[in-house]
C-alpha positions, 0 to 999 in steps of 0.5 A: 543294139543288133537288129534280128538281121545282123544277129542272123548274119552272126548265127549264119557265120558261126554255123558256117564256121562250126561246119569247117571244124567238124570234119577234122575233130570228128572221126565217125562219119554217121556223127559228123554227117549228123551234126553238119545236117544239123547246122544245115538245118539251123542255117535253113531255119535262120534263113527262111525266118528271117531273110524270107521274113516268115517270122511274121507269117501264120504258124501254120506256114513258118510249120509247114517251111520248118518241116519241109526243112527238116524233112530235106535235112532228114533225108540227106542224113538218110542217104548219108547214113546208107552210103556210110553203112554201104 
C-alpha cells in the first residue's frame, strides 16, 4: 500500500506532466495561463502538505501557507493576464 509520500510523488508528476500538455491543446492564453497556475498551485499545496510536513500543523498555519500560496498563484495569473491584454 502507497504511503502519502509516494502518492504525493505521483500527484507531483502528473501535474508536471499535465502542464507539458497544456500549451499545445490550449489556444487561448489567459485560459492556459489559468490552468498551468493552477496545477502551480495544487504542486505548492502538495508540497508544502506534505514534504514540509504541515498536514500535521494547526489549521491555522496549513491556512496561513495555502493562502500565501494562492496569493502567489493569483498574482502571476495577474501579471499574466495584464501581459496578454497589453
Amino acid at each position: 500500500m502507497p504511503d502519502r509520500i509516494d502518492i504525493t510523488w505521483i500527484a507531483l508528476i502528473g501535474l508536471a506532466l499535465a502542464t507539458l500538455l497544456v500549451p499545445p491543446l490550449v489556444a487561448r492564453p489567459l485560459l492556459g495561463n489559468a490552468l498551468l497556475l493552477t496545477f502551480a498551485a495544487l504542486k505548492g499545496r502538495r508540497i508544502v502538505l506534505d514534504f514540509l510536513d504541515l498536514r500535521a500543523a494547526p489549521a491555522l498555519w496549513r491556512g496561513l501557507v495555502s493562502a500565501w500560496v494562492l496569493v502567489v498563484v493569483l498574482f502571476a495569473w495577474l501579471a499574466s493576464a495584464i501581459v496578454a491584454l497589453a
